[in-house]
Each structure stands twice: as structure tokens, then as C-alpha cells.
N, CA, C and O atoms as CSV, one atom per row, in Angstrom:
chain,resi,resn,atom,element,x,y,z
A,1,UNK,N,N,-2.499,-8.883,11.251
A,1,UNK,CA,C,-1.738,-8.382,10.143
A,1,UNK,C,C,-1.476,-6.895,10.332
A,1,UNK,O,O,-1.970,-6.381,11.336
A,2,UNK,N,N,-0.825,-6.198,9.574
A,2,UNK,CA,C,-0.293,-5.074,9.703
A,2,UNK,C,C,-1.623,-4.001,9.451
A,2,UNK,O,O,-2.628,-4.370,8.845
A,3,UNK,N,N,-1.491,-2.870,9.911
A,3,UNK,CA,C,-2.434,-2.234,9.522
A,3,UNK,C,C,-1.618,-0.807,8.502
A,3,UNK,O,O,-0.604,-0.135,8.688
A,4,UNK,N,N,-2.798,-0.832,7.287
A,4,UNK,CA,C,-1.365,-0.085,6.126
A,4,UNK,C,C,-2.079,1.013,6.398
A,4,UNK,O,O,-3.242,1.240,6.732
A,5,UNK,N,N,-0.676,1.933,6.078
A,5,UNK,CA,C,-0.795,3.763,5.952
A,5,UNK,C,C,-0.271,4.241,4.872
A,5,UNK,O,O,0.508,3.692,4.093
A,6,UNK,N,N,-0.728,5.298,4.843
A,6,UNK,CA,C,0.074,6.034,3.667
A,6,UNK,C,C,1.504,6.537,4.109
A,6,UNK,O,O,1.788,6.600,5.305
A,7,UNK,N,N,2.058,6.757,3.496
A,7,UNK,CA,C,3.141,6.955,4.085
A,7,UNK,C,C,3.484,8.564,3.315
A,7,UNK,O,O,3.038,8.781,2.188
A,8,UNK,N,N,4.384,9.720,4.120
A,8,UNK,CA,C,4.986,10.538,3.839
A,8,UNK,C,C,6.212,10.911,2.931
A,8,UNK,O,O,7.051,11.609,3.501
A,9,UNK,N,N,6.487,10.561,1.564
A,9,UNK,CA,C,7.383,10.125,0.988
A,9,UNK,C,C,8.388,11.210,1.539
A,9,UNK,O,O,9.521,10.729,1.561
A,10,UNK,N,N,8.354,12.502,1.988
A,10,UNK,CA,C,9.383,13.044,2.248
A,10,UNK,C,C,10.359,12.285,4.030
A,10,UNK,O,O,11.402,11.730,4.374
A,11,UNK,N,N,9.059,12.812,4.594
A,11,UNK,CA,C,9.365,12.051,6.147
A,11,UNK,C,C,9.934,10.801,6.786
A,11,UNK,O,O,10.600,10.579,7.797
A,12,UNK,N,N,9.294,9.893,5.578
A,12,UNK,CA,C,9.368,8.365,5.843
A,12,UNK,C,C,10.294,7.662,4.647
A,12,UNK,O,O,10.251,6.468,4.348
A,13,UNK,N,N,10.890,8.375,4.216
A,13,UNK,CA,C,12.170,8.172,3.004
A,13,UNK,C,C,12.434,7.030,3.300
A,13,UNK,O,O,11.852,6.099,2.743
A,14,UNK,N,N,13.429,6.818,4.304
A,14,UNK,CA,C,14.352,5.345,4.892
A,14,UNK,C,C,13.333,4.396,4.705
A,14,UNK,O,O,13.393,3.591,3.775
A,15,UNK,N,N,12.300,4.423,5.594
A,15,UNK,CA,C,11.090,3.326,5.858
A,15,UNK,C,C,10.674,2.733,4.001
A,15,UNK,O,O,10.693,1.568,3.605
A,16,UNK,N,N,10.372,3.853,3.273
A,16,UNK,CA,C,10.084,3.594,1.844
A,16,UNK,C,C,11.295,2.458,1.190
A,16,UNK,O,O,11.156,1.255,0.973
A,17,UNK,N,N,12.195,3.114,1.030
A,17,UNK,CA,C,13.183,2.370,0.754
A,17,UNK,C,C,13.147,1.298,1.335
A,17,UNK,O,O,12.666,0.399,0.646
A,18,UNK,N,N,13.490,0.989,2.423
A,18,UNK,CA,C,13.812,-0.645,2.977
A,18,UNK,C,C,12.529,-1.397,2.539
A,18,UNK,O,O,12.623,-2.513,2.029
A,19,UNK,N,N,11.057,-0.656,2.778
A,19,UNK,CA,C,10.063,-1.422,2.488
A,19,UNK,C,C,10.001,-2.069,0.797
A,19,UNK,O,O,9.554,-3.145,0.401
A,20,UNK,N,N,10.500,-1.181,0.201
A,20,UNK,CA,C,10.847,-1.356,-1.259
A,20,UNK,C,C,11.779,-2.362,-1.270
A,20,UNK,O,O,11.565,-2.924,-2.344
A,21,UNK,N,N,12.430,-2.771,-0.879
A,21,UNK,CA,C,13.954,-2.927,-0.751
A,21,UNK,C,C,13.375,-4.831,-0.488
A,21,UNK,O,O,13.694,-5.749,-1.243
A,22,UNK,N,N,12.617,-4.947,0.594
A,22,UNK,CA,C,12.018,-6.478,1.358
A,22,UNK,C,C,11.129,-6.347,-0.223
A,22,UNK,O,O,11.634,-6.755,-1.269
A,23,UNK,N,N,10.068,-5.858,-0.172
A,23,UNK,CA,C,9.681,-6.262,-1.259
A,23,UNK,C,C,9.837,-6.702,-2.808
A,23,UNK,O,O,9.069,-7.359,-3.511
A,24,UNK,N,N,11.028,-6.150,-3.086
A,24,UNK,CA,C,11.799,-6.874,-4.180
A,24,UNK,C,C,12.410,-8.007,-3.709
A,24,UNK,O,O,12.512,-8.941,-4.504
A,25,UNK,N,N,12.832,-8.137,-2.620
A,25,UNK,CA,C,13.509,-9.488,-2.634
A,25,UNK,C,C,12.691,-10.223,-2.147
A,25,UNK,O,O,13.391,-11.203,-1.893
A,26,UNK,N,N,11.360,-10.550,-1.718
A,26,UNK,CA,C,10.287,-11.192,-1.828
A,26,UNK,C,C,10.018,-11.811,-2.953
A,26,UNK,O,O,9.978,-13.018,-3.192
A,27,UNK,N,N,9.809,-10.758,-3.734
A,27,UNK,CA,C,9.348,-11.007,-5.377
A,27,UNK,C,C,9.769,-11.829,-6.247
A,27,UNK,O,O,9.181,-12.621,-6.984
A,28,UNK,N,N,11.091,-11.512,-6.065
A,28,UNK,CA,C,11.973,-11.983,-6.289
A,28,UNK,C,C,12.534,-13.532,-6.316
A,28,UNK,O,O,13.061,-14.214,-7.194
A,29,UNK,N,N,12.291,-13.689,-5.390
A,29,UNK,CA,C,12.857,-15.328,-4.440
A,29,UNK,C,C,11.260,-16.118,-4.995
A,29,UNK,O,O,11.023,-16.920,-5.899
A,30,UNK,N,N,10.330,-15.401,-3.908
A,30,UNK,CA,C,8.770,-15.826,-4.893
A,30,UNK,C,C,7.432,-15.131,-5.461
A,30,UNK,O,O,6.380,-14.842,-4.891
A,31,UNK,N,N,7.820,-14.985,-6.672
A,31,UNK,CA,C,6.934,-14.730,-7.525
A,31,UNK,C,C,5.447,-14.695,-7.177
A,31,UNK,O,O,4.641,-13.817,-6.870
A,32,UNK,N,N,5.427,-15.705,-7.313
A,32,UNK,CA,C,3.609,-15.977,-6.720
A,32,UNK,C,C,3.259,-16.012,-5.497
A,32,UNK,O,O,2.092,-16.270,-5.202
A,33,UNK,N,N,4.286,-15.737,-4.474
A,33,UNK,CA,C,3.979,-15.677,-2.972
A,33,UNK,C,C,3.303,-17.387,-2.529
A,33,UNK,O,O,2.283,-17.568,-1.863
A,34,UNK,N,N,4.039,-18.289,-3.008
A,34,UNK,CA,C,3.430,-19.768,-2.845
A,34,UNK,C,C,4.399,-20.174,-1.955
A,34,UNK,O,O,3.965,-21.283,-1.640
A,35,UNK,N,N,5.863,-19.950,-1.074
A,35,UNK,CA,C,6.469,-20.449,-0.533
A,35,UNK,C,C,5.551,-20.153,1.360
A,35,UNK,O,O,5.420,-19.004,1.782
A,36,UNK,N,N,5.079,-21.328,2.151
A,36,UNK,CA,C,4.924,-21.295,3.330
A,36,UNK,C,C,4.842,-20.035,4.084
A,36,UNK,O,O,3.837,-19.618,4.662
A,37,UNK,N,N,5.851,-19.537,4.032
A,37,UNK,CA,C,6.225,-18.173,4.493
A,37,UNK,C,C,5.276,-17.053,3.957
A,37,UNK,O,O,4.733,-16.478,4.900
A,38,UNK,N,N,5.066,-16.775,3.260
A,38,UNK,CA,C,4.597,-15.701,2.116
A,38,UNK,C,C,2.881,-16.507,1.957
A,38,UNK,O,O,2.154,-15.615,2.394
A,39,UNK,N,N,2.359,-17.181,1.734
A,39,UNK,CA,C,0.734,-17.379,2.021
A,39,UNK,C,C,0.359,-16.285,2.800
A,39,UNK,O,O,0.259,-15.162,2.306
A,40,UNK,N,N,0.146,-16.516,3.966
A,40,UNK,CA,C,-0.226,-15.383,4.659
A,40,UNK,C,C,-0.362,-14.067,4.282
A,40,UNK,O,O,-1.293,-13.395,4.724
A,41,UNK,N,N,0.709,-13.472,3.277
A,41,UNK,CA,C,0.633,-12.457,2.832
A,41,UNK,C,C,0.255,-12.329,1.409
A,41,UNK,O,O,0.370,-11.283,0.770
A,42,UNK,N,N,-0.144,-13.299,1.005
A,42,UNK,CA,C,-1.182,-13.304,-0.618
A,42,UNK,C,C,-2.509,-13.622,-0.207
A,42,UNK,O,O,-3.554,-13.220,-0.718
A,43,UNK,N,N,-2.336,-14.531,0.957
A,43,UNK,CA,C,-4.198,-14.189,1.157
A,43,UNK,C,C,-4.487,-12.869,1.957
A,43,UNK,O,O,-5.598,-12.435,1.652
A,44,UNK,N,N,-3.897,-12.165,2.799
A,44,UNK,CA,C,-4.080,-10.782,3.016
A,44,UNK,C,C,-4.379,-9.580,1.699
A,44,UNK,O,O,-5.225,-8.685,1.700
A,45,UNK,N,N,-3.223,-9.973,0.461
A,45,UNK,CA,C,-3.193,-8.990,0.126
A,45,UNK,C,C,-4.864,-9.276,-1.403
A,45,UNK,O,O,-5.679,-8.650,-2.082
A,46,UNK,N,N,-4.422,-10.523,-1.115
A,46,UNK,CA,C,-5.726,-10.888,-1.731
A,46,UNK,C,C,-7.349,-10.813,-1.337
A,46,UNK,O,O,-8.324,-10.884,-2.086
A,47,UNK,N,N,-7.265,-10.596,0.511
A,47,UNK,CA,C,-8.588,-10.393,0.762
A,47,UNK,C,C,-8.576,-8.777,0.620
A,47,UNK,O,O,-9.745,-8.396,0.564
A,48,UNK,N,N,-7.514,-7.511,0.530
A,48,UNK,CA,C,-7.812,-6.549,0.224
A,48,UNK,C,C,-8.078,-5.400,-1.168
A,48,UNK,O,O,-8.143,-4.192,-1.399
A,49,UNK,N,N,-8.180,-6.874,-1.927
A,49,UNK,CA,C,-7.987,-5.930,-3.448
A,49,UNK,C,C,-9.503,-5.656,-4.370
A,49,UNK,O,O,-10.384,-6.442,-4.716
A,50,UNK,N,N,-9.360,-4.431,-4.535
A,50,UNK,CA,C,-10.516,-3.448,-4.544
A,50,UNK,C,C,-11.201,-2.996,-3.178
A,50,UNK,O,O,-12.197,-2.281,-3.286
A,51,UNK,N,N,-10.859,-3.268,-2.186
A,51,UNK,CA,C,-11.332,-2.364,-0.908
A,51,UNK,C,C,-11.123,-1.185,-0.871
A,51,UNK,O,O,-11.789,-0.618,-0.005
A,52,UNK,N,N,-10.412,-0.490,-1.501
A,52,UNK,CA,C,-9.738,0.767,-1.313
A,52,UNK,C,C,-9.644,1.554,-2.519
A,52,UNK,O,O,-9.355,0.823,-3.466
A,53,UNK,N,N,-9.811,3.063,-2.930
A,53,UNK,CA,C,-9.693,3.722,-3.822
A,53,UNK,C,C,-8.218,3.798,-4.410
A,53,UNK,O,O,-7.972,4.402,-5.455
A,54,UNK,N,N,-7.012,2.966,-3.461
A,54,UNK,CA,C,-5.500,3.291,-4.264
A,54,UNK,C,C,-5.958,1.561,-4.564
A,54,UNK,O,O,-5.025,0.865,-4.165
A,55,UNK,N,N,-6.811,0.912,-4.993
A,55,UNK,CA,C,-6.452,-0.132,-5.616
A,55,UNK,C,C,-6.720,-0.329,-6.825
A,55,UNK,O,O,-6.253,-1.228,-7.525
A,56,UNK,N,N,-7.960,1.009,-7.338
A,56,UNK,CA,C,-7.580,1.703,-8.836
A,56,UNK,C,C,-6.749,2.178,-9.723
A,56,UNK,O,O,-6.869,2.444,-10.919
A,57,UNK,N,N,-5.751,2.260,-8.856
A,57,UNK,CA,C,-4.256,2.839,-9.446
A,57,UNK,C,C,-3.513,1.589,-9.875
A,57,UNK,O,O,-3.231,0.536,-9.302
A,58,UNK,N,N,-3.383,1.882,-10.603
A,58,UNK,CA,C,-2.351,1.065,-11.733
A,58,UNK,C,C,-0.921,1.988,-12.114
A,58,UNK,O,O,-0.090,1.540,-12.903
């Protein structure tokens, strides 16, 4: 799986956007991340929640 960074909101503008950009239309199409495709990335994002101090942020 990917390994996540923070990203530079000034530097990495474009990258933000498009990443924003897939992720709404993810969301979008599926909600609950239950289509074949998208598993993979709810049990990822599900084995990482509370690992990390930005997963306090709301």
C-alpha cells in the first residue's frame, strides 16, 4: 500500500487537488468503499485509524 506523507500545501498544490479530486469521486460512486475495487482501501484505511496523532483531528 502506499506509504502516506504530509504533504506541502504550497509545493504540492496540483498533487492536493487531483488527490482531492479521486477522492470525491470515490466517495461518491461508493460511499462505504464496499465495491471490489475499493476493499482494499477501507481495510487499509481501517487498519490505520487512531495510529497517528492527525487521526485526532476532526
Amino acid at each position: 500500500m502506499v506509504d502516506f506523507k504530509l504533504a506541502n500545501i504550497v509545493n504540492d498544490r496540483a498533487m492536493v487537488d487531483a488527490a482531492k479530486k479521486v477522492t470525491e469521486e470515490i466517495l461518491t460512486d461508493d460511499p462505504d468503499l464496499s465495491k471490489p475495487e475499493n476493499v482494499a482501501l477501507k481495510e487499509f484505511l481501517q487498519s490505520q485509524k487512531g495510529k497517528t496523532i492527525w487521526s485526532k483531528i476532526s
